[in-house]
N, C-alpha and C positions, 0 to 999 in steps of 0.2 A: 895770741900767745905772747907776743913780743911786747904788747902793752901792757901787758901784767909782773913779767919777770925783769925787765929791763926798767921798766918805768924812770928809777930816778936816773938814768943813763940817758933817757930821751928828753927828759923833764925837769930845768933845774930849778926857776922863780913862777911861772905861770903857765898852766894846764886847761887846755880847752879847746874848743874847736878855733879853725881858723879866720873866725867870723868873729868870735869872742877874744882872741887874742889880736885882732885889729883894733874892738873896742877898747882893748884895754891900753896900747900903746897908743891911740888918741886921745884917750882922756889921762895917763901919764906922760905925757908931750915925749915918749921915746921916739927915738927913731928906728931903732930896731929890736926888734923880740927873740931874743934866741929860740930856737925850736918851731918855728913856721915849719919849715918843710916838712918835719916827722910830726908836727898835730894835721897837714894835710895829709901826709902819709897813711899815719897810723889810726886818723879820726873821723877819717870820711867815711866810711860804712860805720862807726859805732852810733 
């Protein structure tokens, strides 16, 4: 319920799992992704 109503509150530039948003801060040389902890939170059972 909380990832459908809040969404852009949890999710500001990239959405995914947290397997997917490491790939992606690798291949954009960031160093950090805002919202690791609520895509493991929120996206581990989806």
């Amino acid at each position: 319920m909380t990832l459908t109503t809040e969404f852009e509150q949890h999710f500001s530039t990239v959405v995914g799992s947290e397997h997917m948003l490491q790939q992606f801060k690798h291949h954009t040389n960031h160093q950090r992704i805002r919202g690791m902890a609520k895509a493991r939170a929120l996206l581990q059972s989806a």
